[in-house]
C-alpha positions in Angstrom: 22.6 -136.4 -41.8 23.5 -133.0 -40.4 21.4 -131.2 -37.9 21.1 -128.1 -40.4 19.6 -130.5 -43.5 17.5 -131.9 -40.9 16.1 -128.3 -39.7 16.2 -127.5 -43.2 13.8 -130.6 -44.3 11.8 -130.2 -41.3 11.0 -126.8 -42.2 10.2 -127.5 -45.9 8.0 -130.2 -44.5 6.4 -127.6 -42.6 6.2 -125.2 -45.5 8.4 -122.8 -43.6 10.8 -120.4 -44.9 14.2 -120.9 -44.2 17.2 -118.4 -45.8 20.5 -120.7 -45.8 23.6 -118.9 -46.9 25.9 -121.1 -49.1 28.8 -120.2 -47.2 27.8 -121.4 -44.1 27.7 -125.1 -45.6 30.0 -127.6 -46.5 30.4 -129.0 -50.2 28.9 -132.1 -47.9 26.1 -130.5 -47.1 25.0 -128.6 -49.8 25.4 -131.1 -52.2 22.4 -133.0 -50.0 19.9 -130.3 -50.1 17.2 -130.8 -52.1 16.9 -130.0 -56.4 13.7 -127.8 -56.7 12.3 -127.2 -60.3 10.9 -124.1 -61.1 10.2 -121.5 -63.8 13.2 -119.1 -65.1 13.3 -115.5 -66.9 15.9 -113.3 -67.4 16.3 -109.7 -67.3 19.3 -107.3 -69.7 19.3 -104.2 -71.2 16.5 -102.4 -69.8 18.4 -102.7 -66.6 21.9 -102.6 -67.4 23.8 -100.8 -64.8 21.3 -99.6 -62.5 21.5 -101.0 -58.9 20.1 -104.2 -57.8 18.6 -104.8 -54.4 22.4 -105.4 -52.3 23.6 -102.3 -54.3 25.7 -103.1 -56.8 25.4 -102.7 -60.4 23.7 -104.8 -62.7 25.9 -106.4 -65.2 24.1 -108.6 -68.0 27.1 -110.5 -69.0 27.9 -112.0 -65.6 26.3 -114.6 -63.8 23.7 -113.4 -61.1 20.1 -113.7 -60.7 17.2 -112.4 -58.9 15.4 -114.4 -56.0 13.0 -113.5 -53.9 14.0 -115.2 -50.5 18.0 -116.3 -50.6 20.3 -114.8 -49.0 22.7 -112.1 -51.2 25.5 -114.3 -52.2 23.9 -117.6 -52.2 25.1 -119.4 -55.5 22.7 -121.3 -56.9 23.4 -124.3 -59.6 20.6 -123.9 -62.4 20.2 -126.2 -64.9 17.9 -126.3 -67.8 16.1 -129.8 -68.1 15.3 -129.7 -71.8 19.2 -129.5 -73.3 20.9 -130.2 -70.0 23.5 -127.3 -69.9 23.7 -125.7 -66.6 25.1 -122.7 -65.2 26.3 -121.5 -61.5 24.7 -118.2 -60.3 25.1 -115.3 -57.5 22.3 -114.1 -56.1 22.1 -110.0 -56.2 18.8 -108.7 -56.9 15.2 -109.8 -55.6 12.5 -111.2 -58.1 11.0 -112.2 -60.2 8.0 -110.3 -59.7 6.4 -112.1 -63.0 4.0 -114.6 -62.8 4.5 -117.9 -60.8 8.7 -117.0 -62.0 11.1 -118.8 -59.4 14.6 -116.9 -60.8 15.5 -114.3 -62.9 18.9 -115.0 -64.4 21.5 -112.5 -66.3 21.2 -112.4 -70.0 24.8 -113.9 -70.1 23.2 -116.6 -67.6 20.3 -117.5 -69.8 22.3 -117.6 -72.9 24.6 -120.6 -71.3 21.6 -123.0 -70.7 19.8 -121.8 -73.8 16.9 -119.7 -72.6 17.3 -116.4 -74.2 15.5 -117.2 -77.5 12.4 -118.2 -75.4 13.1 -115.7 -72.3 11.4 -118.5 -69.9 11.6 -121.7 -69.6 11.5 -125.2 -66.7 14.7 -124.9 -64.7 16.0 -127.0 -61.8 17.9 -125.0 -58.8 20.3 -126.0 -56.5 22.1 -124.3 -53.6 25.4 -124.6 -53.8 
């Protein structure tokens, strides 16, 4: 294993924080961090083209999503456990601020794993 997944698992074990931009790992290594499951929402028209938290504008037909803690950029593989589909996601904005929410993915997002009739649902996320 790498010395980064090791810090990495040593601070999860630890129930630390840690911010790890995607483009700082390898396919490798990213591909051997952890799947965590957590609860999605999305966001869309209400917010359509005002600026998210890195300052650009939000677009509800491309892929992004809210987070509160990863780093602007980070793509993030989310995957809805109940159908399957998945979709790959850049993180622009900070959220959710629902609930015990994990994500808040793009309308356009949502609608490729099948969430927007619901508007929440189980997801599984992984750092790509």
């Amino acid at each position: 294993m790498t010395s980064l997944l090791l810090l990495f698992l040593l601070c999860a074990a630890l129930g630390m924080a840690m911010v790890i931009s995607s483009a700082a790992l390898s396919p490798a290594v990213a591909s051997e961090l952890p799947v965590k499951r957590g609860i999605a929402s999305w966001y869309g028209p209400a917010f359509q083209g005002r600026r998210t938290a890195n300052g650009e504008r939000f677009d509800m037909n491309k892929l992004t999503a809210a987070h509160r803690s990863l780093a602007f950029g980070t793509r993030v593989k989310v995957t809805n456990p109940d159908n399957g589909r998945s979709v790959t996601v850049r993180i622009n904005d900070r959220g959710p601020y629902a609930g015990r929410r994990t994500i808040d993915l793009s309308r356009e997002a949502a609608r490729r794993i099948g969430l927007t009739g619901k508007g929440v649902g189980r997801v599984l996320l992984e750092i790509r």
